[in-house]
BATIKOL-67831 format. One record per atom (N, C-alpha, C, O): x, y, z. Coordinates in steps of 0.2 Angstrom, whole numbers, plus 2048, in hexadecimal, padded with zeros to 3 digits. Example, Ala and Ser with C-alpha at 12.3 -4.5 7.8 and 13.67 -1.06 7.14 Angstrom:
8427E4827;83E7EA827;8427F0827;8477EF82A;8407F5823;8447FB824;840800827;843806828;
//
This chain:
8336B7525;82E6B4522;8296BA520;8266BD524;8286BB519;8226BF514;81B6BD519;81B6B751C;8176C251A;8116C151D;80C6C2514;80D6C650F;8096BD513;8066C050D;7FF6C450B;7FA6C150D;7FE6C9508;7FD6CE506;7F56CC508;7F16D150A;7F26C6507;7EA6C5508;7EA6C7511;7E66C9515;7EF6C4512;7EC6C251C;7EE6CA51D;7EA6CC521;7F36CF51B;7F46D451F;7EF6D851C;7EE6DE51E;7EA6D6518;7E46DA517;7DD6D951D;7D96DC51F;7DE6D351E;7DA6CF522;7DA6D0527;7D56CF52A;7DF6D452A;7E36D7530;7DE6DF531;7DA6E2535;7E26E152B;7DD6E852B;7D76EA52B;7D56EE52E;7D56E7528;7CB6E452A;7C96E352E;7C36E5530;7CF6DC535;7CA6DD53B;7CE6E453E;7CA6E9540;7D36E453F;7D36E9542;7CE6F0542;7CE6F3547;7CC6F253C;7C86F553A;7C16F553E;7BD6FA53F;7C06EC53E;7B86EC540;7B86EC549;7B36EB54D;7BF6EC54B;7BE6EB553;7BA6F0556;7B46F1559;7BD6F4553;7B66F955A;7B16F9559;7AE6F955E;7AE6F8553;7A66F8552;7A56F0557;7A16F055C;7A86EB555;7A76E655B;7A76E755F;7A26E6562;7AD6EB564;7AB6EE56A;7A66F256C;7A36F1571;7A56F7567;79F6FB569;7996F656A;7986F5570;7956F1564;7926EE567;7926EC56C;78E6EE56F;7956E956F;7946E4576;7956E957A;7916E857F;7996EE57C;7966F457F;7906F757F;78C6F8584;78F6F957A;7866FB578;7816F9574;7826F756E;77E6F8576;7766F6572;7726FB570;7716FE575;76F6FD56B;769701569;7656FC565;7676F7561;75F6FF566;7586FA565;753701562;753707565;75070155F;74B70955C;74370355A;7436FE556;73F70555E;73770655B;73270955A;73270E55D;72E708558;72670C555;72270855B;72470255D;71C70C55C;71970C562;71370955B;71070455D;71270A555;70D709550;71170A54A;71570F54A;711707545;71470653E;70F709539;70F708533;70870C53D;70470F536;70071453B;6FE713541;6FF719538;6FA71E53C;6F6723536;6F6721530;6F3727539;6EE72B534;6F3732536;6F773353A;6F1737531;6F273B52F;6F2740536;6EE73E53A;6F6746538;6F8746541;6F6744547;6F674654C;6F6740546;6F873954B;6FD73854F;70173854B;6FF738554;709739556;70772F557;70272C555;70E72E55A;71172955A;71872955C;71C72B559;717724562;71F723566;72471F564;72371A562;72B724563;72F721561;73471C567;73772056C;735717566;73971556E;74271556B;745714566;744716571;74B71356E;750712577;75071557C;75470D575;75670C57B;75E70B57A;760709574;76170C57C;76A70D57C;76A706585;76870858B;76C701583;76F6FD588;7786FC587;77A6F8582;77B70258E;7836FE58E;7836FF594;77F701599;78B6FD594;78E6FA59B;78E70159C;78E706598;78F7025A3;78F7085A8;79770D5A8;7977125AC;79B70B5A5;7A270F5A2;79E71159C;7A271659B;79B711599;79A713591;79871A591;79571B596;79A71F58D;79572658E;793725586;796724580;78F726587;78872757F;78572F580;786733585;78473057B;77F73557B;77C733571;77F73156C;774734573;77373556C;77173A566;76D73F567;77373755F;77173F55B;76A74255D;765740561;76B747557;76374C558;761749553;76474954D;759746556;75674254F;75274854E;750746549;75074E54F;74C75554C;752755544;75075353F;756756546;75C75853F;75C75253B;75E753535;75A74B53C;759748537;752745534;75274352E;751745536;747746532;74774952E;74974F52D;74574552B;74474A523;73A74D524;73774A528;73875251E;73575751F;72D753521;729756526;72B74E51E;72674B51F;725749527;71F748529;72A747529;72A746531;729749539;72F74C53A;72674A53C;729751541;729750548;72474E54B;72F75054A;72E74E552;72D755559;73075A559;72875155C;72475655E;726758565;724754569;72B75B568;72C75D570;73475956E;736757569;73575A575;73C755578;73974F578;73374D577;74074A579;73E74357B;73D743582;73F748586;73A73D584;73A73B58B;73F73758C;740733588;742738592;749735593;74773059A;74373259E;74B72A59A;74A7255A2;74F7225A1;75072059B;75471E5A6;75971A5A6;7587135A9;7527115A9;75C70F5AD;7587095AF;7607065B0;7667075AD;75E7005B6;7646FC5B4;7646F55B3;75F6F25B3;7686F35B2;7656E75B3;76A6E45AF;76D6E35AA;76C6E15B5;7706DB5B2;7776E15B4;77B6DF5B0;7796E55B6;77F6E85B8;7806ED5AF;7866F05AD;77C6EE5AB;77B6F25A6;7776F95A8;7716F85AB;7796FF5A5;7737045A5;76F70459D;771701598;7667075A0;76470559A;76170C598;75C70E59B;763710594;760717592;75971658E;75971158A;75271B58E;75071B58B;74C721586;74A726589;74B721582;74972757E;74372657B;742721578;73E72957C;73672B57B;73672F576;736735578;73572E570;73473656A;72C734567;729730564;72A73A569;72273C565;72274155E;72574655D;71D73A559;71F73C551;71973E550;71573D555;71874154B;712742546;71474453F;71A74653E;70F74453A;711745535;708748531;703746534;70974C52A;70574D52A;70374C522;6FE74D51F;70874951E;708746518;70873F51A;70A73D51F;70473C514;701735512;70873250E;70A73550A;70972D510;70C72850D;714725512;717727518;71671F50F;71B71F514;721721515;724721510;72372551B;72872851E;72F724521;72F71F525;73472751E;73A722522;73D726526;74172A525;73C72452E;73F726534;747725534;74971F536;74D72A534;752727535;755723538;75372253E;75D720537;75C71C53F;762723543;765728541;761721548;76372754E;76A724550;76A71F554;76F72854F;775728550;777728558;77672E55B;77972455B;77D724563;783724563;78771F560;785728566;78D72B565;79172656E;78F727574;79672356C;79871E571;7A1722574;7A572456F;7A2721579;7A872157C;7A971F583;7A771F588;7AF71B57F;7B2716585;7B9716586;7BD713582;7BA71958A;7C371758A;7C571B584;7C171F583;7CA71A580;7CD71B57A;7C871B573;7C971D56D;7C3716577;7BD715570;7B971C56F;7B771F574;7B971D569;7B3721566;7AF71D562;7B1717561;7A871F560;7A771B55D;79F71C55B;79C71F55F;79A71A555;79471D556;78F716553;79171254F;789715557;786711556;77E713553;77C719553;77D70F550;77271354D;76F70F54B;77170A547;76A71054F;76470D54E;76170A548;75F70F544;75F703547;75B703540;75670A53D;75370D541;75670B536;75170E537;74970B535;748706531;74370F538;73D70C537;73B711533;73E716531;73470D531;73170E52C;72671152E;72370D531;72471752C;720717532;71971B52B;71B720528;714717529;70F716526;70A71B52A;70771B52F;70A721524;704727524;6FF72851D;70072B517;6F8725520;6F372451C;6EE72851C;6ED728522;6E972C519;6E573151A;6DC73151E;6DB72B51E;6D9733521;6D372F524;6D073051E;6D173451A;6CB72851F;6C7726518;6C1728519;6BD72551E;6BF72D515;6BA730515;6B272B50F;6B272750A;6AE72D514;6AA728510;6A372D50D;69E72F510;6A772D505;6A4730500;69E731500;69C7374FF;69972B500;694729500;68D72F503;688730500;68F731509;68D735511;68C73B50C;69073B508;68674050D;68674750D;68B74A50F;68D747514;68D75150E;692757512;68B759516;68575A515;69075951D;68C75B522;68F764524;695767524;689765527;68E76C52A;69276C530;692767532;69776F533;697770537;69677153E;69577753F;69576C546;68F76F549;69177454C;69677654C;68A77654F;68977C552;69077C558;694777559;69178355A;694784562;68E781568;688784568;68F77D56D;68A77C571;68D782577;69278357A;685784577;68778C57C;687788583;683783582;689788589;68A78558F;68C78B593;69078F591;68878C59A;68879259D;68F7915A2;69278C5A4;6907995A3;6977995A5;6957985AF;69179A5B2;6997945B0;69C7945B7;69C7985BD;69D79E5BB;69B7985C3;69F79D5C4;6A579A5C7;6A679C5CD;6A87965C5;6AE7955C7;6B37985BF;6B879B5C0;6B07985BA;6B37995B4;6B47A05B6;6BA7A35B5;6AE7A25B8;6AE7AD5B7;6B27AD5BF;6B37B25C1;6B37AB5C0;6B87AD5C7;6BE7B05C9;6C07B35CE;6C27B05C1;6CA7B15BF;6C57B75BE;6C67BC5C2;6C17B75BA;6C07BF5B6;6BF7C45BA;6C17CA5BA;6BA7C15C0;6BA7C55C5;6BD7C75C8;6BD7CD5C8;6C27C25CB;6C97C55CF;6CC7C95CD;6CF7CC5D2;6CE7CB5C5;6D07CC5C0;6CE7D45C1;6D27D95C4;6C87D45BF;6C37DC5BF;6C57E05C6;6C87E55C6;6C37DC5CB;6C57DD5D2;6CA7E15D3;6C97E75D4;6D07DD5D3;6D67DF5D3;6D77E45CE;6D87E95D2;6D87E55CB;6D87EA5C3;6D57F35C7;6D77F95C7;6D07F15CA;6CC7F65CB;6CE7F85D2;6CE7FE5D2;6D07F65D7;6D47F55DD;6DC7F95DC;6DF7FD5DF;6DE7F45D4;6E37F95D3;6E58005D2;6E98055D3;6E18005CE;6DF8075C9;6DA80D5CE;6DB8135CD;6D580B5D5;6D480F5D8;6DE8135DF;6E08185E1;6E080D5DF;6E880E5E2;6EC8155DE;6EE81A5DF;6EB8105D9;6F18165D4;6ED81D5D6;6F08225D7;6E681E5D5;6E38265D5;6E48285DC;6E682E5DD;6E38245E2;6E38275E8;6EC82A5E8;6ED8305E9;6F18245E7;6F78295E5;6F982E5E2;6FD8325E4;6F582E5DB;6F58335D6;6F383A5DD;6F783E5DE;6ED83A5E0;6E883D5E1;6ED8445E9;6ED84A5EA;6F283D5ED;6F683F5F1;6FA8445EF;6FA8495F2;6FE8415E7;7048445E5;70384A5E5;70784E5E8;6FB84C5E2;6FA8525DD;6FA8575E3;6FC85D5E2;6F98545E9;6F68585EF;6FF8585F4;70085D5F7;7038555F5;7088545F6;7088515FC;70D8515FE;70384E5FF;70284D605;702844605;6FF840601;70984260D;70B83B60E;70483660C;6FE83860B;70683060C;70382A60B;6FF828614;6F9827616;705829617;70182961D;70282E622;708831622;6FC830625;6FC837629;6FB835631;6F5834634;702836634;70183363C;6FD836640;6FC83B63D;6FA836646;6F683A64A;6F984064D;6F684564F;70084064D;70084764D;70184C649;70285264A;700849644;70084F63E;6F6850640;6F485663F;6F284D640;6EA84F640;6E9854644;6E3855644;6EE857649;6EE85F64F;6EE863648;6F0862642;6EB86664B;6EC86C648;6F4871647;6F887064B;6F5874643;6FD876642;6FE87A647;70487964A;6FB87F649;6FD88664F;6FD87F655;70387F656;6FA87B658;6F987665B;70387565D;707877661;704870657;70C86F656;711875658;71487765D;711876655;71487D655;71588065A;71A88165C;70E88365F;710886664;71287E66A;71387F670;712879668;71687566D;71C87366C;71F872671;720873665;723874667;72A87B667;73087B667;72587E667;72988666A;729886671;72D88A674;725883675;72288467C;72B87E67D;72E880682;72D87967A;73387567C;73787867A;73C87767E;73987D674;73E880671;74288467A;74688367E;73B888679;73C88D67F;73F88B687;74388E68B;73B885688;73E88168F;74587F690;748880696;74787C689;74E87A688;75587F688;75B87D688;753887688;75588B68A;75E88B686;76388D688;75D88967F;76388767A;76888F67B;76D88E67D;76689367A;76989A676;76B89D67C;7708A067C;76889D683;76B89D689;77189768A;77689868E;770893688;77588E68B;77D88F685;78288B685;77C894681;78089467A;780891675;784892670;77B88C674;779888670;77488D669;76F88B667;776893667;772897663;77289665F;76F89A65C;774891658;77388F652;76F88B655;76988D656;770882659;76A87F659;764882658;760881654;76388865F;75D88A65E;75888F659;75289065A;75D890654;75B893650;75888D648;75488E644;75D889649;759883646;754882648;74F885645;75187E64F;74E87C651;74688164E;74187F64B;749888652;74488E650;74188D648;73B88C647;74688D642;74488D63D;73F888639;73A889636;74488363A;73F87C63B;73987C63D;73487963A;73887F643;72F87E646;72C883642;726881641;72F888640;72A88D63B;728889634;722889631;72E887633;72D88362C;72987D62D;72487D629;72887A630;725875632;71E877633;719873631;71C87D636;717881636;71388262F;70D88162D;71988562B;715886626;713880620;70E88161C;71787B620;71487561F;70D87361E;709873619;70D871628;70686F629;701874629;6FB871627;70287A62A;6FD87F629;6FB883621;6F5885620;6FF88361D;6FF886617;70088160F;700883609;702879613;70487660E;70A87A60A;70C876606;70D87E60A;71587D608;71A87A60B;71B879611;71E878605;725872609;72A87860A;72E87A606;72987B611;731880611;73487C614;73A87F615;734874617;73B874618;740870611;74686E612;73D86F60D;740870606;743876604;748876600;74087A605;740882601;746884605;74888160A;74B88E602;74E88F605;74A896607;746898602;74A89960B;74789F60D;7458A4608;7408A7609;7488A5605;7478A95FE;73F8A55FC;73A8A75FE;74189F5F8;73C89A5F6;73489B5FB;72F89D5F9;737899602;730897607;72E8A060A;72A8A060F;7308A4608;72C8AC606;7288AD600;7248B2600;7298AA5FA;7268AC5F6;7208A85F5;71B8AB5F3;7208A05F7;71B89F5F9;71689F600;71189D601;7198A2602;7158A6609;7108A9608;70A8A960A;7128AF602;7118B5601;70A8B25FB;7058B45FD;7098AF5F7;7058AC5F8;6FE8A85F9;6F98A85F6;6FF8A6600;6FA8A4606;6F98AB608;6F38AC608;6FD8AE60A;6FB8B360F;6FF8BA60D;7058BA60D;6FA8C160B;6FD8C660B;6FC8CD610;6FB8D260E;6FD8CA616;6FE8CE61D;7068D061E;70A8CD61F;7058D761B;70F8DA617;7118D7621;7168D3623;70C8DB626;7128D962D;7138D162E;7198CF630;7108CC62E;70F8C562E;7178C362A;71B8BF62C;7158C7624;71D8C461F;7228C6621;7278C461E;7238C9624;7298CF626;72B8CC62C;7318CC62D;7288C9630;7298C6636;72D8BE635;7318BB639;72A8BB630;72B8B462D;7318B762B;7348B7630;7348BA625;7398BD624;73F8C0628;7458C0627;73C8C362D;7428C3633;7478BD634;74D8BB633;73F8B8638;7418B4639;7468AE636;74C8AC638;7438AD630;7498A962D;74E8AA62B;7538A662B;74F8B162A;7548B4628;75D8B362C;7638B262B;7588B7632;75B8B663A;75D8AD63B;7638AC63D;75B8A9639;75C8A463B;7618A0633;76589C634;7608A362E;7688A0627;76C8A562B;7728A362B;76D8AC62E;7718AE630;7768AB635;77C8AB635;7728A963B;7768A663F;77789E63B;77D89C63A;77389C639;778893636;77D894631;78188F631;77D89B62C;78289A627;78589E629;78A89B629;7878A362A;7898AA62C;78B8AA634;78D8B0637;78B8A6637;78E8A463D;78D8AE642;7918B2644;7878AE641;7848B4643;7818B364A;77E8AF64C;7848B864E;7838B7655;77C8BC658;77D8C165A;7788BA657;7738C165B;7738C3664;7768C1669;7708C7663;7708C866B;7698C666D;7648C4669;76A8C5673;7658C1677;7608C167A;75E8BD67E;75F8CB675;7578CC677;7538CA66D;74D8CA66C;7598C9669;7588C9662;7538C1664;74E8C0661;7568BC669;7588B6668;74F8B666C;74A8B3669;74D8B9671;7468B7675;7438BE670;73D8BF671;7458C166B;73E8C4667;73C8BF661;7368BF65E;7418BC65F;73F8B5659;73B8B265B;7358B2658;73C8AE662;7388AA666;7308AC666;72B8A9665;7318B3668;72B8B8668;7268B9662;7208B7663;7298BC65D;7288B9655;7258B4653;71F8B5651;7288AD652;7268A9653;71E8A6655;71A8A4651;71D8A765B;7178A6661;7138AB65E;70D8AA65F;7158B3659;70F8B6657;70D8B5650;7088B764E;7128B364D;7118B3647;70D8A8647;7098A6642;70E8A564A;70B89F64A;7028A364C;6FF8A1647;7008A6650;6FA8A8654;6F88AB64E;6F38A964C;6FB8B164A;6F88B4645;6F68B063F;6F18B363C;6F88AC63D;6F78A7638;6F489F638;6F389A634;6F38A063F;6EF898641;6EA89763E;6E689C63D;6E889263B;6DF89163A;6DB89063E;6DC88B642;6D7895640;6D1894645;6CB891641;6C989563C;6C788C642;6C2888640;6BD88E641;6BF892646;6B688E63D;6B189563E;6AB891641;6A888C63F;6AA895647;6A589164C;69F89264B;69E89864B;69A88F64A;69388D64B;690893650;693896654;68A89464E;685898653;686897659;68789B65D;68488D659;68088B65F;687888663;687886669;68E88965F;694889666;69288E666;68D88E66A;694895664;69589A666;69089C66E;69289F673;68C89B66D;68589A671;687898678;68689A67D;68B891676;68D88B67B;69388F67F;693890685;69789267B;69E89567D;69C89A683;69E89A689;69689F680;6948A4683;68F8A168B;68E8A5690;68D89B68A;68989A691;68F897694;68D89469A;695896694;698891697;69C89769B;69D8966A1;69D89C698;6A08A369B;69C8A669E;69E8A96A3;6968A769D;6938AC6A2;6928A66A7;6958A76AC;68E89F6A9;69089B6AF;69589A6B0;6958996B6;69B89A6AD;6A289B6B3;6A38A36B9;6A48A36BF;6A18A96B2;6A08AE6B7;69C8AF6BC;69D8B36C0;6968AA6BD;6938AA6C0;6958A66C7;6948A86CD;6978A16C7;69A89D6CB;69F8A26CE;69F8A26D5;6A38A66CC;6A88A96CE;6A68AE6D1;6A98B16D6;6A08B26D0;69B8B66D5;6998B36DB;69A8B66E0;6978AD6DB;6948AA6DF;6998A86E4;6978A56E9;
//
């Protein structure tokens, strides 16, 4: 049997229009105007709602790229969903403005549907949205402009400023006290034993060097570390040079410097010397070499101590406190 040539077109046509049939009853879209007339930048909400069944995935075009120039949408949309009735209900919020007079035609906004094997796109009517200019009334004088009204400031307003200044100046005195450290080379904090005096140190602990009895017991590198180290450290706190940075060569030239007493340098120089030879040079001294370093040391700290310069009325004090001791010792 010939099927004839009208019904196999009629055939092509619905099949053509099922999916859009599908797609409706799957999805709904609906688009309004919060207001159909405004004044000249004025915004005005645009609503749009997408209701489908909860298999459906949507997503909708970018109404930015379809607006044409007179139109302008301001931020994102506000997005919210909902359900009822066993359907989901999407919602889209768009803020317009415009800033030409006359009527604008709002596109309609394309929603992109898939379901199963369906592709498919739906859009929204489009609307039509009325921009008119404010109606000035000719008749009135030009008026000036008014004044700025002067209104006294706060002290809540000046508060940031303050804090502001505060801080700024808190920071900026920080940075100099560092600056101030660096220039001087001295730590950030200075523990109580460092506020002894340097000869103080020094001769304490030579006084433990010496009890520990290292170079008698065979142990002559340690103590000649140990020895070097406390001179170094010595001259440190006492002369502000960094010799335990430097290497002997180095912490002689700045020595000489501070101090030019030729026997003073000459004894420093033994010493250290004697002490890279035993560390690098695996140099054995003997061990009157070893109690005259020791010796050295203890003179060369006493030779170079800082003695603070006393007063009359100690000296006065010093001297009555000595002749009443002698006195008692007569007695």
């Amino acid at each position: 049997m010939r099927i004839p040539a009208f019904s196999i077109l009629v055939m092509i046509c619905l099949m053509g229009l099922y999916p859009l049939h599908t797609s409706a009853q799957l999805v709904e879209v609906n688009a309004w105007l919060d207001s159909t007339k405004i004044q000249i930048g004025q915004h005005v909400k645009l609503h749009l709602t997408v209701n489908k069944d909860s298999g459906v995935i949507t997503a909708i075009g970018e109404l930015r790229d379809s607006l044409k120039g007179k139109t302008e949408l301001l931020g994102n949309p506000l997005t919210n969903s909902s359900r009822a009735g066993g359907r989901e209900i999407l919602s889209y919020i768009f803020n317009l403005t415009s800033f030409e007079p006359g009527m604008q035609e709002i596109p309609a906004i394309p929603v992109f549907i898939k379901y199963k094997d369906i592709n498919d796109t739906l859009y929204s009517k489009p609307l039509f949205l009325e921009v008119y200019s404010p109606v000035v009334d000719t008749t009135l004088g030009i008026k000036d402009i008014k004044a700025l009204v002067n209104t006294p400031i706060t002290f809540r307003e000046a508060l940031p400023y303050i804090g502001i200044g505060t801080g700024t100046l808190l920071v900026a005195a920080f940075i100099y006290y560092l600056y101030k450290r660096f220039r001087k080379k001295k730590p950030l904090y200075v523990s109580p034993e460092k506020l002894l005096p340097a000869h103080v140190i020094a001769f304490r602990e030579l006084d433990k060097l010496k009890d520990e009895k290292l170079w008698q017991s065979g142990k002559v590198k340690e103590y000649y570390v140990r020895l070097a180290d406390i001179i170094r450290i010595y001259l440190e706190n006492r002369f502000e040079i960094t010799a335990m940075e430097y290497v002997t060569e180095e912490t002689l030239k700045y020595f000489k410097k501070v101090n030019r007493e030729d026997d003073v340098r000459i004894m420093l120089e033994e010493l250290l010397y004697t002490a890279d030879m035993v560390k690098f040079a695996k140099q054995d001294p003997l061990p009157s070499e070893n109690q005259s370093n020791m010796n050295n040391a203890y003179l060369f700290i006493e030779k170079t101590k800082y003695e603070e310069i006393k007063s009359v009325e100690e000296l006065v004090n010093e001297n009555a406190a000595v002749v009443s001791n002698e006195t008692k010792m007569i007695e």
